[in-house]
ZADO-1210 file (C-alpha; in nm, 4 decimals, padded with zeros to 6 digits):
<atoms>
<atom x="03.0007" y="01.0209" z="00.1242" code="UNK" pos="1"/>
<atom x="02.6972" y="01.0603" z="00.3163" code="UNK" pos="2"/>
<atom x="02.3837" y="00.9171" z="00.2835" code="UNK" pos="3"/>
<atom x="02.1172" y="01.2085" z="00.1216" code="UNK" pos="4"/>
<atom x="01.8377" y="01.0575" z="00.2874" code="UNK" pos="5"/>
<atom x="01.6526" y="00.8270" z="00.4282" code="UNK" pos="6"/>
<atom x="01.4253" y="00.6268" z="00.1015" code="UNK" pos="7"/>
<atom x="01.1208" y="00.4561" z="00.2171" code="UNK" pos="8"/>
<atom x="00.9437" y="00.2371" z="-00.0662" code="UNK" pos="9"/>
<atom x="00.6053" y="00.0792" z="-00.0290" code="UNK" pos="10"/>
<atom x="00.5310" y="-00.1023" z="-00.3190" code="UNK" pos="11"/>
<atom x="00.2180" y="-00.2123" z="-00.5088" code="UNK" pos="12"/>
<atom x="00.1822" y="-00.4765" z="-00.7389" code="UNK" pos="13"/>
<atom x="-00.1248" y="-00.5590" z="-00.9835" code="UNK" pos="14"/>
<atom x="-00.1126" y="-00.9025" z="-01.0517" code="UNK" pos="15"/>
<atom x="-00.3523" y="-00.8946" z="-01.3269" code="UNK" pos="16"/>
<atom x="-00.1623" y="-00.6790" z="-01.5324" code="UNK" pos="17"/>
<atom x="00.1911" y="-00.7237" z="-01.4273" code="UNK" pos="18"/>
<atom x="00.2564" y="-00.3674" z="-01.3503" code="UNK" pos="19"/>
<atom x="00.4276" y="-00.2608" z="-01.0144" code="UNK" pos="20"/>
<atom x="00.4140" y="00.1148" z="-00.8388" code="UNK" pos="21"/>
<atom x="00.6420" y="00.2086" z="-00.6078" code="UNK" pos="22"/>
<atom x="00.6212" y="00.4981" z="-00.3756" code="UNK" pos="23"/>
<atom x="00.9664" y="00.6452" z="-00.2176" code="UNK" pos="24"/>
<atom x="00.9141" y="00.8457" z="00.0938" code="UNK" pos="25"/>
<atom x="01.1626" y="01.0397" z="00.2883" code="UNK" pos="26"/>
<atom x="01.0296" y="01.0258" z="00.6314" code="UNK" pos="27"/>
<atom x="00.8555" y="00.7578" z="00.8542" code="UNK" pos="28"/>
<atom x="00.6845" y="00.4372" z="00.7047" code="UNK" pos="29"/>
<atom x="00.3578" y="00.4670" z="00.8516" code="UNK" pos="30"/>
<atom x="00.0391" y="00.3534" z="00.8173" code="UNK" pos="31"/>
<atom x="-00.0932" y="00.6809" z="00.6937" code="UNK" pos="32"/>
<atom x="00.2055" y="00.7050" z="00.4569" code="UNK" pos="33"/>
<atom x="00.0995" y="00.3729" z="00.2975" code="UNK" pos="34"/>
<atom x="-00.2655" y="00.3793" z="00.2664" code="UNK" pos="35"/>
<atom x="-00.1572" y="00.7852" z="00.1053" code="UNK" pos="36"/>
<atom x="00.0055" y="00.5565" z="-00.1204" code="UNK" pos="37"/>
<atom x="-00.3179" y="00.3402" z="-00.2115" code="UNK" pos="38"/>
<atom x="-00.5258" y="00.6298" z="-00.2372" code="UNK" pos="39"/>
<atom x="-00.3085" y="00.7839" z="-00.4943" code="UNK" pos="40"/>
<atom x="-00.2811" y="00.4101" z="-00.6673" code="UNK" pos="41"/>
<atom x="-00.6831" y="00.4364" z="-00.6686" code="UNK" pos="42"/>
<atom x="-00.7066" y="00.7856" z="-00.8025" code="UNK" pos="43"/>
<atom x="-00.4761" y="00.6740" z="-01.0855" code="UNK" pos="44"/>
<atom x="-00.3865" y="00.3428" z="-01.2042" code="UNK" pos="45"/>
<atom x="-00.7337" y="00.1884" z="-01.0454" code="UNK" pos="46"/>
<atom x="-00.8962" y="00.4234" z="-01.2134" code="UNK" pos="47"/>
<atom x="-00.7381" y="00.3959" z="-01.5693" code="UNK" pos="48"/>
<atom x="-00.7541" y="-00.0168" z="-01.5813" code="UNK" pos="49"/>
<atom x="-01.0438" y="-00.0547" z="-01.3517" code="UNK" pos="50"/>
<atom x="-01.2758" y="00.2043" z="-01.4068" code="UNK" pos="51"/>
<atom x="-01.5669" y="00.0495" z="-01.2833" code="UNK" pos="52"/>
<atom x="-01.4292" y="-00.1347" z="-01.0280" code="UNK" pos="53"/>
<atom x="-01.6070" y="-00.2040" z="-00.6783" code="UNK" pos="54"/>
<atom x="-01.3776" y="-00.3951" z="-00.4730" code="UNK" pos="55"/>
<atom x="-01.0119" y="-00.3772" z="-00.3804" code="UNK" pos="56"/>
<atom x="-00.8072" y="-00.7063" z="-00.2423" code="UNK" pos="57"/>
<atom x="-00.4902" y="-00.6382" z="-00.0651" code="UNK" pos="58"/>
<atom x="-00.2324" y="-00.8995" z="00.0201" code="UNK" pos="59"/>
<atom x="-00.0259" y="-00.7325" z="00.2637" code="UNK" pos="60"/>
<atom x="00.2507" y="-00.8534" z="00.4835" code="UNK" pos="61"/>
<atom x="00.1619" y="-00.8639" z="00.8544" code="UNK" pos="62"/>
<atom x="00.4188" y="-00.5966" z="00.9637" code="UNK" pos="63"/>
<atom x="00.5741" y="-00.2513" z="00.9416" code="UNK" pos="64"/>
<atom x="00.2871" y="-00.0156" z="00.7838" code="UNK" pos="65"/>
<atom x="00.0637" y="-00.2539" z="00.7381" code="UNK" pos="66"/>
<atom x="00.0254" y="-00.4852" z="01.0248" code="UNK" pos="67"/>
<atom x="-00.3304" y="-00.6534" z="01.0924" code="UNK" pos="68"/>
<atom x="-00.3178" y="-00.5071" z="01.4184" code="UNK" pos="69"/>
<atom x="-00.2551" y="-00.1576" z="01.3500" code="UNK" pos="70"/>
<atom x="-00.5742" y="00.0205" z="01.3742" code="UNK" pos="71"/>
<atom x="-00.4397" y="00.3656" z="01.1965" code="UNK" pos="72"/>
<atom x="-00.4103" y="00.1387" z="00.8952" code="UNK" pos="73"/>
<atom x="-00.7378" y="00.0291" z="00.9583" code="UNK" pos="74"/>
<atom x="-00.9212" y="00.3792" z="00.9835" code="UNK" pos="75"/>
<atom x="-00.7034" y="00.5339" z="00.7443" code="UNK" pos="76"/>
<atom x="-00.8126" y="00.2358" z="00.4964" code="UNK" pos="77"/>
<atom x="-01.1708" y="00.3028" z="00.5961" code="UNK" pos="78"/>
<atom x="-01.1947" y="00.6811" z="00.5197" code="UNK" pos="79"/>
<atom x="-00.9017" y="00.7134" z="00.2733" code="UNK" pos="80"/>
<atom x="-01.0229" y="00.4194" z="00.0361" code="UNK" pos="81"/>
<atom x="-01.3434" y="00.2389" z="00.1153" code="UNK" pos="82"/>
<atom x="-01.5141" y="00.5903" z="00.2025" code="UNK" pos="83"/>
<atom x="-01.3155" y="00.8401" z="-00.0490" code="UNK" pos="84"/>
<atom x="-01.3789" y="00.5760" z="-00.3827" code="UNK" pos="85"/>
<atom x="-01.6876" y="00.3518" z="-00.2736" code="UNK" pos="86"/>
<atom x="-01.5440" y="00.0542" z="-00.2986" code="UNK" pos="87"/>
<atom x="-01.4967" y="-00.2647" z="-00.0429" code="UNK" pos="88"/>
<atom x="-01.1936" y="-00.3301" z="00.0697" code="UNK" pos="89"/>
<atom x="-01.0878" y="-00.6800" z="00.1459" code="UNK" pos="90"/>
<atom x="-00.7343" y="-00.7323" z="00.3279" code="UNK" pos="91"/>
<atom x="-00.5647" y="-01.0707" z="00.3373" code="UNK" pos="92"/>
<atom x="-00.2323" y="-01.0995" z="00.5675" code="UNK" pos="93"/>
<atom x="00.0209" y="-01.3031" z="00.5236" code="UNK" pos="94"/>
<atom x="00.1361" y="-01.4335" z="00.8609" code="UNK" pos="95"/>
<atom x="00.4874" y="-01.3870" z="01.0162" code="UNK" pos="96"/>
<atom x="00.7684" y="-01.5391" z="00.8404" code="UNK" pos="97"/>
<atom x="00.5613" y="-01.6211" z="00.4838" code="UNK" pos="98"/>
<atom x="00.5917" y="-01.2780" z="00.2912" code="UNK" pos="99"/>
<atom x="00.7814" y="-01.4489" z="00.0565" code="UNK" pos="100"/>
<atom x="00.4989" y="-01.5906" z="-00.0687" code="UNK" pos="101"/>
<atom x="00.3864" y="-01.2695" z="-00.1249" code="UNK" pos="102"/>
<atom x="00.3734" y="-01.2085" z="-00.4845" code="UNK" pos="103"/>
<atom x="00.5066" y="-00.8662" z="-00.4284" code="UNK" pos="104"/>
<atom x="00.7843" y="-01.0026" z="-00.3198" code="UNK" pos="105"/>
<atom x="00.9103" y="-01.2486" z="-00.5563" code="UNK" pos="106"/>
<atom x="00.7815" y="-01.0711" z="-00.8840" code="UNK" pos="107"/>
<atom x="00.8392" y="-00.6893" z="-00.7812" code="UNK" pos="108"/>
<atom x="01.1078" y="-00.6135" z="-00.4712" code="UNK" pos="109"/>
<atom x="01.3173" y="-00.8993" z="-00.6447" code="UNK" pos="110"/>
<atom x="01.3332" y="-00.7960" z="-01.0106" code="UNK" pos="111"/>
<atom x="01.3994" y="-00.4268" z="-00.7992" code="UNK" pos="112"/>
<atom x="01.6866" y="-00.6187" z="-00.6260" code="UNK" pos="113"/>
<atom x="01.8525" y="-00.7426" z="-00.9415" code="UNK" pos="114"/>
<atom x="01.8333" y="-00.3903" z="-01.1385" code="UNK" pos="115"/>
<atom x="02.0145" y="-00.2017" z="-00.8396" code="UNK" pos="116"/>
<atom x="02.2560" y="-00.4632" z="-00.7380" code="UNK" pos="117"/>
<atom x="02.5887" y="-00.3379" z="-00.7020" code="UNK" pos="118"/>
<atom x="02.4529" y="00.0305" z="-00.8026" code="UNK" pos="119"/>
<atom x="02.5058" y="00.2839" z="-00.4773" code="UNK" pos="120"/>
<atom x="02.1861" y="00.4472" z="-00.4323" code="UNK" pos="121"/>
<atom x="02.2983" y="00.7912" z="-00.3567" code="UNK" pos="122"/>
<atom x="02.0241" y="01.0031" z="-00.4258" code="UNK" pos="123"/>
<atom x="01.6327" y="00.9756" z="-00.4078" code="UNK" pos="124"/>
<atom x="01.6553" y="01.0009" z="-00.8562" code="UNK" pos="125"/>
<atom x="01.8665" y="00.7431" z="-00.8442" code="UNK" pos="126"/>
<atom x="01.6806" y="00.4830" z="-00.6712" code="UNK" pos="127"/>
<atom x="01.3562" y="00.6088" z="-00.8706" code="UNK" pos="128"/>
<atom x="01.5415" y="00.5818" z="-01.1947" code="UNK" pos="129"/>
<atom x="01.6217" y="00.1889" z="-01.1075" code="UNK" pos="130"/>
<atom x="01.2858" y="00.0969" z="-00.9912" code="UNK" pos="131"/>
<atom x="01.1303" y="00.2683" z="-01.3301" code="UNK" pos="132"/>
<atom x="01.4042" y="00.0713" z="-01.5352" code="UNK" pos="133"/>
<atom x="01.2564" y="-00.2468" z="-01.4198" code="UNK" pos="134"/>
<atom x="01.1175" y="-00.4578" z="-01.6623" code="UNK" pos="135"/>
<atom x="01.1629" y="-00.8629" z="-01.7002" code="UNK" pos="136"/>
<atom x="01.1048" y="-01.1017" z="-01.9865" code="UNK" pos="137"/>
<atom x="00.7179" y="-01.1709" z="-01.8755" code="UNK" pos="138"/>
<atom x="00.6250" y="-00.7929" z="-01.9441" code="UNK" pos="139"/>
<atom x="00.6730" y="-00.6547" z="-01.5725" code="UNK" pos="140"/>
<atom x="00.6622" y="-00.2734" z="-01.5771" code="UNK" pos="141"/>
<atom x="00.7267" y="-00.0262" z="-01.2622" code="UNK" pos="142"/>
<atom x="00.6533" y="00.3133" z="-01.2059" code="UNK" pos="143"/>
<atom x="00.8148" y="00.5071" z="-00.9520" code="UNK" pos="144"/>
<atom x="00.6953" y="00.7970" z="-00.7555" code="UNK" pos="145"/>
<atom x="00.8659" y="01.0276" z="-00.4961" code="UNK" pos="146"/>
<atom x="00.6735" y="01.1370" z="-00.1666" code="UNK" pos="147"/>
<atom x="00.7663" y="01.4079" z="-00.0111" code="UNK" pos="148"/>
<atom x="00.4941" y="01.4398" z="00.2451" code="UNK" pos="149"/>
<atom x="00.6219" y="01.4401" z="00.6008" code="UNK" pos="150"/>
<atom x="00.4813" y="01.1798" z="00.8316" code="UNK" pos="151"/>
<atom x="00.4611" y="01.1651" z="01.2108" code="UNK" pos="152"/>
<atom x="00.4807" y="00.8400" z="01.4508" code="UNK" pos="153"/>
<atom x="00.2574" y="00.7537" z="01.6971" code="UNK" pos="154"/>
<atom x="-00.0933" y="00.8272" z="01.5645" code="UNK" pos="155"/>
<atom x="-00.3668" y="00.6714" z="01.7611" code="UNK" pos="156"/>
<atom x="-00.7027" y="00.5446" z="01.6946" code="UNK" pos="157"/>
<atom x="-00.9580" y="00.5585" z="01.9867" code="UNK" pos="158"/>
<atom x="-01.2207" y="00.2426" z="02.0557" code="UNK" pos="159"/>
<atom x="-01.4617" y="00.4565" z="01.9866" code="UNK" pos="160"/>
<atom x="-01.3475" y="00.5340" z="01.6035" code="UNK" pos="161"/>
<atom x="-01.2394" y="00.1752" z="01.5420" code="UNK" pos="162"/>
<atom x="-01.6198" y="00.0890" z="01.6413" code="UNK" pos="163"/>
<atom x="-01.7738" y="00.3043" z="01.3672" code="UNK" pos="164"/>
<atom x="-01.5374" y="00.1347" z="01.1178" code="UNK" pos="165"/>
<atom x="-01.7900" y="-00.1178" z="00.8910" code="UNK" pos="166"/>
<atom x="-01.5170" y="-00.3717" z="00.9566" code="UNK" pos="167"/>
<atom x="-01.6052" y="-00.7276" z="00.9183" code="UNK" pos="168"/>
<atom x="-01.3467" y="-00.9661" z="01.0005" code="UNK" pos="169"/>
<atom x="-01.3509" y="-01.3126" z="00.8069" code="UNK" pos="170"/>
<atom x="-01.4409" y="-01.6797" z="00.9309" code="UNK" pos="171"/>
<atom x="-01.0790" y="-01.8363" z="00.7982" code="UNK" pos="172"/>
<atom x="-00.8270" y="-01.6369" z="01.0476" code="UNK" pos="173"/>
<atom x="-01.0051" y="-01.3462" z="01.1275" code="UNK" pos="174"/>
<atom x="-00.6794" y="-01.1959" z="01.2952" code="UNK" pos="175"/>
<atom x="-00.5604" y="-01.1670" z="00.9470" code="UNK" pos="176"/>
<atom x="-00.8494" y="-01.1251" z="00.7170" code="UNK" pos="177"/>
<atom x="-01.0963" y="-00.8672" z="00.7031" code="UNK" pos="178"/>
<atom x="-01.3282" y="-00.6782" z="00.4802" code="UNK" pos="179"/>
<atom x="-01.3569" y="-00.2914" z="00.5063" code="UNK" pos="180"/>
<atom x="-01.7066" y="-00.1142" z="00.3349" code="UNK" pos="181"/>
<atom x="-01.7411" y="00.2216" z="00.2472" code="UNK" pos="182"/>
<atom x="-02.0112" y="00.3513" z="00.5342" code="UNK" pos="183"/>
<atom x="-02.3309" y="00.5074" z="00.4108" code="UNK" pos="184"/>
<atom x="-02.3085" y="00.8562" z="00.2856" code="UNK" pos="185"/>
<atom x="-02.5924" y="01.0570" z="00.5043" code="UNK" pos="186"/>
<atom x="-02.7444" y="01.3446" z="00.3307" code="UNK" pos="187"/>
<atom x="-02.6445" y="01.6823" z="00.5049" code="UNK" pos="188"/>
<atom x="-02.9235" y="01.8787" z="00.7243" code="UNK" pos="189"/>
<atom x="-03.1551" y="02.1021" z="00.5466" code="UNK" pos="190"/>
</atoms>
């Protein structure tokens, strides 16, 4: 039988708390599609454990979505998260070839791995229903969402907008660590 779809997950994973979100969208995996994804993580689960929270760290592979050098995942970071909730955004890559080390690796997309093996994953409720049905001895929960937002390749980000991000990039490999600030609100005219 046919494939229904095409399932892309992007997966969050509070380390704190041992609780893992994954997102399953049906188009492109974009930058825009994943910082959509931690803007709704913000809205909700930031919000219920970390209500007064300022900052944001995100250890992020250094491909696909999320590469250092995409600048749409940049300004989409910027307005999206920094901007929309107020809160400083610090981004730590992990280089090519170590996102294993990743703990969203080895303590999410694996336990993922061992609840699907074997399983044909047919349909978009399937593969949600085996992500939620995660769980391991050490308390790890999952939550599974379905996006069904549509989302188009080849966005661009002019110099000019990646200048009026309040990017600074960090002394220990700047290519791959950075922090993002939400830019000052001005008051409108009148």
């Amino acid at each position: 039988q046919d494939a229904m779809g095409k399932a892309v997950p992007y997966g969050l994973y509070d380390e704190q708390n041992n609780r893992g979100t994954v997102y399953v969208g049906q188009s492109a995996d974009t930058a825009t599609f994943a910082v959509d994804n931690i803007a709704h993580w913000c809205a909700t689960e930031m919000k219920e454990r970390f209500s007064e929270a300022t900052r944001l760290m995100i250890k992020a592979d250094d491909g696909g979505s999320n590469g250092s050098r995409l600048r749409v995942w940049k300004q989409q970071l910027q307005e999206k998260v920094a901007d929309a909730f107020g809160i400083t955004v610090t981004v730590c890559h992990y280089p090519t070839g170590t996102s294993k080390w990743n703990p969203i690796e080895h303590r999410l997309f694996s336990e993922i791995s061992k609840t699907w093996a074997g399983c044909p994953l047919r349909t978009f409720d399937l593969a949600l229903g085996y992500i939620h049905d995660t769980k391991t001895e050490t308390g790890l929960k999952v939550q599974a969402h379905l996006v069904t937002n549509k989302y188009a390749t080849g966005a661009k980000v002019s110099k000019a907008v990646m200048a009026s991000l309040n990017l600074k990039r960090h002394e220990v490999c700047p290519q791959w660590n950075y922090t993002i600030s939400p830019r000052p609100r001005t008051a409108p005219p009148g």
